[in-house]
N, C-alpha and C positions, 0 to 999 in steps of 0.2 A: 769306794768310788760308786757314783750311782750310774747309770743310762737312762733319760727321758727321753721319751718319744711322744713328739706332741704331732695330732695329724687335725688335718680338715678335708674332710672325703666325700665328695658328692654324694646324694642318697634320691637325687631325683629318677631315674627308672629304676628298675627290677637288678639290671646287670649290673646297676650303680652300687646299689645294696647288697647287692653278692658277694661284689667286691671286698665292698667296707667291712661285712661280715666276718668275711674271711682274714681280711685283714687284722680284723681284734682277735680273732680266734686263735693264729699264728703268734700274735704279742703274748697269751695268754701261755700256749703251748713252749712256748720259751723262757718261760718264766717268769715275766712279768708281771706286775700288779695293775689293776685300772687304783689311778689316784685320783680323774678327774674322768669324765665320759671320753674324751678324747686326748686323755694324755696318761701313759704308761709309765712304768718304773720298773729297775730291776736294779738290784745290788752287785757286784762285781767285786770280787775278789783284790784285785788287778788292772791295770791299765790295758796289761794284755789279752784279759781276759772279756775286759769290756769293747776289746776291740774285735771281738768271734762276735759277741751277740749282736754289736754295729752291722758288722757284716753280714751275719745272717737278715737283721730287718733289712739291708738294701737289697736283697738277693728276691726278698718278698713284698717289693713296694709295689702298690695299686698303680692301675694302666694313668689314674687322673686323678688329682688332689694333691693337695700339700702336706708334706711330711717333715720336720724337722727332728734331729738327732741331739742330743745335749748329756755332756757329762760335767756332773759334780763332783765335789770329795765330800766327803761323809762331814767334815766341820761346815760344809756351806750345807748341806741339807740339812744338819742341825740347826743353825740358822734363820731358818725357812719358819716365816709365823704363820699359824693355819688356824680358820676359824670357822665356828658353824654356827650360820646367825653373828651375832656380837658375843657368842661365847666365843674364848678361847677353847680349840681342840688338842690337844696333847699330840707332841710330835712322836710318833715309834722311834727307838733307838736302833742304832743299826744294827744287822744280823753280829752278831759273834763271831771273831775270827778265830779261827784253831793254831795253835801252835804249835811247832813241832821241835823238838829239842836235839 
């Protein structure tokens, strides 16, 4: 299971930019990856696990802007065709899961 977080955050004053700062920095501190400047990623174990990190981004959402939340499964993120220029960029495969016997 993935968690996206796609945002669009004001950046016109000083306090705007504080914000938004803080705001990536908090996605980062949680584990997340930047996929796009304003859209996050994190892998998830778990449905229930991606529902702690949900929680924690609503717990740390900016006073103003838009913020949207999105889980996939790991067959629809495979899926996912991504390019740089009109090359094709190779999709990461997902973390590894451990198992336990």
């Amino acid at each position: 299971m993935w968690v996206l977080v796609f945002f669009d955050l004001p950046t016109e004053t000083k306090k705007d930019r504080k914000h938004a700062s803080k705001f990536r920095k908090e996605m980062l501190d949680f584990g997340f990856q930047m996929f796009q400047f304003s859209i996050y990623m994190r892998h998830c174990n778990s449905r229930e696990n991606a529902g702690v990190y949900i929680k924690r981004v609503k717990e740390r959402l900016p006073p103003k802007g838009k913020v949207g939340i999105m889980c996939i499964t790991d067959k629809q993120f495979g899926m996912m065709e991504l390019f740089h220029g009109t090359d094709p960029a190779p999709v990461a495969p997902p973390p590894q899961q451990l198992e336990l016997f």
